[in-house]
Each structure stands twice: as structure tokens, then as C-alpha cells.
N, C-alpha and C positions, 0 to 999 in steps of 0.2 A: 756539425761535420759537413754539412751539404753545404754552406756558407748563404742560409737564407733567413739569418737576425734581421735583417732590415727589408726583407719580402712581406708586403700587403697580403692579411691575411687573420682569421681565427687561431687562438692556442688552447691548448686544453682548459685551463681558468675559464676559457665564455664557455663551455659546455658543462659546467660543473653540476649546474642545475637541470642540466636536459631527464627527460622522462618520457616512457611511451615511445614513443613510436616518431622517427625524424627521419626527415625526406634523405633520401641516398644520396640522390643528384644536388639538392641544396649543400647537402655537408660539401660534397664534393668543392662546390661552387665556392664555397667558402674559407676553404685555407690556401695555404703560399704553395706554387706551382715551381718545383722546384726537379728540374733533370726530368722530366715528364712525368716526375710524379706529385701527387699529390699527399703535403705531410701536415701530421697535426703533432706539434711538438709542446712544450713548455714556452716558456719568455723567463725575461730575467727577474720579474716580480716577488712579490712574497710565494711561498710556495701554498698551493690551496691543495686540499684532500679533494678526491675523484671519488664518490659514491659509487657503490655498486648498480646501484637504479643506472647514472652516469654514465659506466662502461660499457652496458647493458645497451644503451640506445646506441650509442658513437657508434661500438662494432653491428651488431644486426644492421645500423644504414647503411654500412661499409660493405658489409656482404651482400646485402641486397643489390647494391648497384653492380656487382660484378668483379672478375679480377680476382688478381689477389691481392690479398692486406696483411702486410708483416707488422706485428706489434713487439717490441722491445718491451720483457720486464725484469723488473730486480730479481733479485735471490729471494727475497722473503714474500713466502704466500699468504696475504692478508685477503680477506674479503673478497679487495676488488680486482688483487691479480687473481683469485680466484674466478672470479665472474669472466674474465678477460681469457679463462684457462678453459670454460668450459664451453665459451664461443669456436678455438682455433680448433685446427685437424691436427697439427704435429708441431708441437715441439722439440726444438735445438739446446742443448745444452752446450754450452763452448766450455771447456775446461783445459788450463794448461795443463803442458804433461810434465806435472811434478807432484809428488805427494801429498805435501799440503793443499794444493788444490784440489786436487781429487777425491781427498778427505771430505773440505769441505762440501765438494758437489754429490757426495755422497750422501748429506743431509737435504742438500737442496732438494734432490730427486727423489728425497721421501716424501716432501712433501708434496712435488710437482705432481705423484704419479698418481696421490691421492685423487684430483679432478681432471689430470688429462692421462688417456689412456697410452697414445700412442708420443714418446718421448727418445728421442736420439743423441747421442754424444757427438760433439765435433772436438777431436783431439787438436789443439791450440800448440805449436810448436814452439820453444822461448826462444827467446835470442840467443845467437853465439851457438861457434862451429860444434859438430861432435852430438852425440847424444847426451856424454857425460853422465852415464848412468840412469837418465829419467827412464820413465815407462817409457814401450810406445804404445802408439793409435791404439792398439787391439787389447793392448792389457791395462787400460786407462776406460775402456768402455767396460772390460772387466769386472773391476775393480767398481767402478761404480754402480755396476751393472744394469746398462742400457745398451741396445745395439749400438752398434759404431754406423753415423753417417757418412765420415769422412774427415777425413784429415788437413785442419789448415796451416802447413807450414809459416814462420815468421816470416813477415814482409819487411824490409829492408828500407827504408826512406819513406814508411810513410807517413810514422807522424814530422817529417819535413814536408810532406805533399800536402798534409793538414794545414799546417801552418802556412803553405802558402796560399789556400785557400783549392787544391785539386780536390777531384770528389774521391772516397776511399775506393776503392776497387778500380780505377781510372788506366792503372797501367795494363793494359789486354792481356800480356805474360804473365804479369805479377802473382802469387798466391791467393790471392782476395780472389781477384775476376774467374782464374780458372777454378777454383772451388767453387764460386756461385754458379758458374758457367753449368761445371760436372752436373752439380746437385740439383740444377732446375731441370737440365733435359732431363736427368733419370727420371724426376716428380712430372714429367709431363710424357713420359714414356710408358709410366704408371697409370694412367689414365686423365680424363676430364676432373676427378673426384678429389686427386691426390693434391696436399698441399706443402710448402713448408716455409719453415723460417731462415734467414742466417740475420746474426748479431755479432756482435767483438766484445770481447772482452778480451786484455792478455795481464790481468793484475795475477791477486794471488789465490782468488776464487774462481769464481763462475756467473755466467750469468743467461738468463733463459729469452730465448727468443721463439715466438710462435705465429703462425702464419692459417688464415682462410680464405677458402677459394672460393 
């Protein structure tokens, strides 16, 4: 989504093996420098399993060095998004505002809340005018029962923006930017301490996104 396939750099697969203790500023040094940040993503390879030992080193370098570090994970808590769960401060849950999803993220977040304490809902808007009956924001945090962070209304063009290679959140007005916008001052209004995530998801689940500072 950053459009950085072909940016010089480490992907998850050379870390697979890492253990102990790795320099902050080497990691750094070492992936593709992408919008002034610095990411560690997949490649288009076989896919390789990530140990726990694995997630264990990447993140603790990541927070040593400073900042914040958003980490993207699935819905199912296995092992290593557990390891990955007990490194971050707060967790995002993006769920669309429909039943079925809410259902599901309503499994998800039994499993999430098991390793991370502090979990929030972002009610995910669908497409097309009207409510048309969905929950909203307040009774979708409800339902699943995690505080409400906020609310991202559907953005309009932007898997066109995708495709033409823009970065998500690019239009300043757009719903993207001023939801990241809102939710970091408040997290840094919160204190030095506070942290958090945002992620996308707008399918027919959920999906968790957590962030350290």
C-alpha cells in the first residue's frame, strides 16, 4: 500500500531466525525507507512462519530505539501475535458497522483481551449513502464490548488512490487522515506513555492493529 515492492531493504523472512537481543538502530538501518518511515513488511516469496523468540527481538529493537511502532495483525491469536500482543500498549480493533462483523470481532476480542489489557473499537463505516439500518459507532463498541476510539467513516476513492500508487491517508480532508489526525493528538495529549495503533480493514470481519511507544 506504501508502493515500496521495489525499495532496497530487509523483509520479515531475514528476521525469521533473529534471537536475543538486536541493535534498534541497525534494524532501523535496515529496511526500506518509505514516507519517512521506516517498514518491515513481507515480499512476494514463499511464505515463512515468524517464531515467537522472532517477534520477541524485531519489536523490543523497535522500542528501544524510540517513537512509535504500529504493528498490523491478523484476527487469529497464535503464539506470535501473542508475543507481538504483549510487547504494544493499546490495541485497535477496526470492525465494520454490521452484524456479521461484529459477531465476528466479538470472538476476535476474546481472544485479544486475553494478552493485551487495554483494547479499543474503531467503528469502520461501509459504503453507500444512509445508515440503512447498521449499528452505529457506540452500539458496535457495545456489542462487542470494548470502549469506542472512534469512528472511521468510508473513504470514497481510495482504493483508486491505491491503485494509482497514492499513500492511504494522503487526502488531508479525507476520513483516513482526520481519524489518524483526531486519535494521535488525543494519544499524545494523554501523555509521553500513551500509545496506539490504526489499521484498515473494511471486509467482513476485523482486524487488530497495535502500536509502542
Amino acid at each position: 500500500m506504501l508502493g515500496g515492492e521495489q525499495e532496497k531493504g530487509l523483509r520479515w523472512p531475514a528476521f525469521a531466525e533473529s534471537r536475543g537481543r538486536v541493535a534498534g538502530g541497525a534494524l532501523a538501518e535496515s529496511l526500506p525507507r518509505l514516507h519517512s518511515l521506516r517498514v518491515l513488511s513481507w515480499d512476494r516469496g514463499a511464505e515463512v512462519a515468524i517464531p515467537p523468540p522472532a517477534m520477541r527481538a524485531v519489536l523490543a529493537a523497535a522500542r528501544r530505539r524510540g517513537g512509535v511502532v504500529v504493528v498490523d495483525l491478523p484476527r487469529r491469536v497464535d503464539r506470535t501475535v501473542a508475543e507481538a500482543l504483549a510487547q504494544v500498549d493499546v490495541g485497535l480493533l477496526l470492525v465494520p458497522a454490521e452484524l456479521r462483523a461484529v459477531a465476528a470481532a466479538r470472538r476476535v476480542a476474546d481472544g485479544v483481551r486475553a494478552e493485551l489489557g487495554d483494547v479499543r473499537v474503531v467503528a469502520c463505516g461501509p459504503p453507500g449513502p444512509g445508515s440503512g439500518g447498521r449499528p452505529t459507532a457506540q452500539e458496535v463498541a457495545r456489542l462487542v464490548g470494548l470502549p469506542l476510539a472512534g469512528e472511521l467513516p468510508w473513504e470514497a476513492g481510495l482504493s483508486e488512490d491505491l491503485a494509482r500508487g497514492r499513500v492511504p491517508g494522503g487526502r488531508a480532508r479525507g476520513p483516513l487522515a482526520r481519524f489518524c489526525t483526531g486519535f494521535w493528538t488525543r494519544v499524545r495529549a494523554a501523555g509521553p506513555d500513551a500509545a496506539a495503533a490504526v489499521g484498515a480493514d473494511r471486509g467482513a470481519a476485523s482486524e487488530l492493529g497495535g502500536a509502542a511507544e
